[in-house]
Structure formats: structure tokens, C-alpha cells
C-alpha positions in Angstrom: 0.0 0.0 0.0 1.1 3.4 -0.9 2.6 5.3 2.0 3.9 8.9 0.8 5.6 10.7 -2.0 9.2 12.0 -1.3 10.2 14.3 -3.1 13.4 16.9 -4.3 12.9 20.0 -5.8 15.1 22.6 -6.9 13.0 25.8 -8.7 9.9 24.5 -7.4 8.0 22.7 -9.9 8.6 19.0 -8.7 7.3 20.7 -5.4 3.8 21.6 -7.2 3.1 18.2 -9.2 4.1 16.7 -5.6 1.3 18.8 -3.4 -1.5 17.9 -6.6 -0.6 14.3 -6.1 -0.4 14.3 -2.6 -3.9 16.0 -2.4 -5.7 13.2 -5.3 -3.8 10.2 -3.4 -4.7 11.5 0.1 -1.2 10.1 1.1 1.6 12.4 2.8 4.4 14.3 0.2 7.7 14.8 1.9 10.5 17.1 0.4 13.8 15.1 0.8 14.9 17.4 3.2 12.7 16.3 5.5 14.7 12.9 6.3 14.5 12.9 10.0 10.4 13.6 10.1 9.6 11.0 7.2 12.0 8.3 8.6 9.8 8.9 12.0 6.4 7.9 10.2 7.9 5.7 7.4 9.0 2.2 7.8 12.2 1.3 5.4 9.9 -1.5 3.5 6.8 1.2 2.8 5.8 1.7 -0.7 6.7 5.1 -2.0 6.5 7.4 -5.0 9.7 9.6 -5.6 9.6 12.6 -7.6 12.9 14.3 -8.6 13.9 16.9 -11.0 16.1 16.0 -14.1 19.7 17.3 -14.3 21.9 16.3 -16.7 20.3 12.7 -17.1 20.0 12.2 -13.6 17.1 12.3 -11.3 17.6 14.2 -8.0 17.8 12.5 -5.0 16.7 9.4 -6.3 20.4 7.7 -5.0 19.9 8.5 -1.6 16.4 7.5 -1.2 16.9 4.4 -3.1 18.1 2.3 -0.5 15.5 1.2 1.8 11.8 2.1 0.6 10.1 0.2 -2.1 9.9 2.8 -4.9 6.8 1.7 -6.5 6.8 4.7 -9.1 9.4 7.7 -10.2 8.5 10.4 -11.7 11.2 12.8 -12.8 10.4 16.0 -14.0 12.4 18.1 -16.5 12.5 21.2 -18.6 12.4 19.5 -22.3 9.6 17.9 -23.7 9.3 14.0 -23.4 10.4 11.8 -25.6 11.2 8.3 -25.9 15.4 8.7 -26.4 14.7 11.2 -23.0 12.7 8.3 -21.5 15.3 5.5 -22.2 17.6 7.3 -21.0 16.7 8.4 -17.6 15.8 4.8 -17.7 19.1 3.3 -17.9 21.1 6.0 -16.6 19.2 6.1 -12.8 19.3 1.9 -13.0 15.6 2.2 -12.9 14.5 -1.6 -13.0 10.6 -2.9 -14.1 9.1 -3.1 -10.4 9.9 1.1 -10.2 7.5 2.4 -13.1 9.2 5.4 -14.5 7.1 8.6 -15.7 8.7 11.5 -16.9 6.5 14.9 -16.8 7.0 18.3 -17.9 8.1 20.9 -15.3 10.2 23.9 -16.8 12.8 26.6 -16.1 12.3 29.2 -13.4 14.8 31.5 -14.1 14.4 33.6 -10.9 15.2 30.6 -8.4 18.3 28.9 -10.1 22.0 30.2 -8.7 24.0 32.9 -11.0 26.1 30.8 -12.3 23.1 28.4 -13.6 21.0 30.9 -14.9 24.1 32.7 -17.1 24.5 29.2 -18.1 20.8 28.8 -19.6 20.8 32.3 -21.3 24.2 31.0 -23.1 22.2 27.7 -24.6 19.1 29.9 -25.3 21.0 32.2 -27.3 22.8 29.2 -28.6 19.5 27.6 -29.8 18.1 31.0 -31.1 19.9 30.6 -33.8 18.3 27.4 -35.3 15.9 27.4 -37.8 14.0 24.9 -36.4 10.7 25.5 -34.2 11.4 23.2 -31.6 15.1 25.2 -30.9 13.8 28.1 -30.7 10.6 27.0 -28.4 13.5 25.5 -26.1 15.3 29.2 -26.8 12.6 31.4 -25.4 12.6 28.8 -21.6 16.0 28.9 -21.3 16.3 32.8 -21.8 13.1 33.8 -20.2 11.9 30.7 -18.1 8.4 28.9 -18.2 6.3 26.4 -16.4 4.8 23.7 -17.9 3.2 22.6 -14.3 0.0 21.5 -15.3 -3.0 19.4 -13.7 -3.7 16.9 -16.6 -0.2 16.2 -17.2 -0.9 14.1 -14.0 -3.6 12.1 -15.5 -1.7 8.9 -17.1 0.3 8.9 -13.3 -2.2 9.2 -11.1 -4.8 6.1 -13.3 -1.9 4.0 -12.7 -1.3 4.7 -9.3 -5.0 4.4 -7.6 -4.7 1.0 -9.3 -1.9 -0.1 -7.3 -3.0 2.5 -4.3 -5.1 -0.1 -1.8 -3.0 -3.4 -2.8 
């Protein structure tokens, strides 16, 4: 039976799909930080979900809380759109195996939370993709130079049908 969703955030977006999720499920949503206060209600074999943004192929957080609680779903969230080369990868590269279902949602680029050094580092790949001819560059362009959110309700759907299946087992 599903216990509680722990999750890592970085600009905030994770933290929103988590709080939706945690409010259909009616089950608990932790931020990782949170260690000592979920270990005290949390036994190490409870089923879990883990949400974690994407970073360079790799899903935040998803080491550390890997040892111990049955992940029953991941759901890593991410600025590009999804595809199945994104999927595979995130796949292979987090040693994601078929008892952990892996779901990969849109989240996006909030450009006023990241660090300096991050955010100088976007505008240098937006401008960098600007210069493309093709749509879905300069689509990618415009997030990394300005920022957007993606967050939205129904992008929860597919999720949230496969987890009330597997909610009461």
C-alpha cells in the first residue's frame, strides 16, 4: 500500500506536481529534506513514490532514497519535452528496473530561483539555440532565456490512473 511521495525539488516545480498528487492520493508528500520527520512515520519497507527533477540525465535525490523504501513509481520532472530517447535514458542512466514504473512529466525553467552561475549558463544555450531554424530550438530558446512552467493538472492524469490501481493493494 502506498505510504507517501518524497520528493526533491530545486525551482519549485517538482514541489507543485508533488502537493496535486499528494492531495488526489490523500497520502503524505515529503520534500527530501525532510529525512529525520519521514523516517519517523515511514518504515524502510513502505511503498513510496519519488519525484525528482532532471539534471543532466539524472534524477535528484533518487540515490539517496533508493536504499530502503520500495519505490513503487518515479516520476522525474524536467524542462524538455518528453520523448522516448529522453525516457530510455533516464531509464538506464538512474538503474531504474521494471518493479519502479518510471514517468517522466513536464516541469520547466524558473529562471528567478536557479543560482547565477546556472542561470548565465541557460541564457548562453538559449542564445545558442536562437539561432536554429527549427521550431522546436527556438521554443527551447525562449525557456531557457526567459523561463516557463509547464506545471499542469492533466499532465498528472496517465500517473495518477496507474497509481490508484496499485494504491489499496
Amino acid at each position: 500500500m502506498l505510504k507517501a511521495i518524497i520528493y526533491k525539488t530545486n525551482t519549485g516545480h517538482t514541489l507543485e506536481y508533488a502537493k496535486m498528487l499528494s492531495k488526489d492520493l490523500d497520502i503524505p508528500a515529503y520534500d527530501i529534506k525532510e529525512l529525520k520527520k519521514f523516517k519517523e512515520c515511514l518504515k524502510i519497507d513502505d511503498e513510496i513514490i519519488y519525484m525528482g527533477w532532471v539534471c543532466a540525465g539524472r534524477i535528484s535525490g533518487l540515490t539517496k532514497i533508493n536504499n530502503g523504501y520500495k519505490i513503487v513509481c518515479t516520476i522525474a520532472v524536467g524542462a524538455y519535452p518528453d520523448s522516448k530517447k529522453n525516457f530510455e535514458t533516464l531509464r538506464i542512466g538512474n538503474n531504474i528496473n521494471d518493479n519502479n514504473k518510471l514517468f517522466y512529466i513536464r516541469g520547466g525553467i524558473n529562471l528567478e530561483k536557479l543560482n547565477p552561475l546556472l542561470k548565465k549558463i541557460f541564457k548562453i544555450v538559449g542564445r545558442k539555440l536562437e539561432k536554429s531554424d527549427k521550431e522546436y530550438n527556438r521554443e527551447l530558446a525562449n525557456m531557457f532565456i526567459k523561463g516557463k512552467s509547464f506545471v499542469r493538472k492533466e499532465n498528472l492524469d496517465k500517473i495518477e490512473k496507474y497509481l490508484k490501481k496499485i494504491k489499496d493493494k
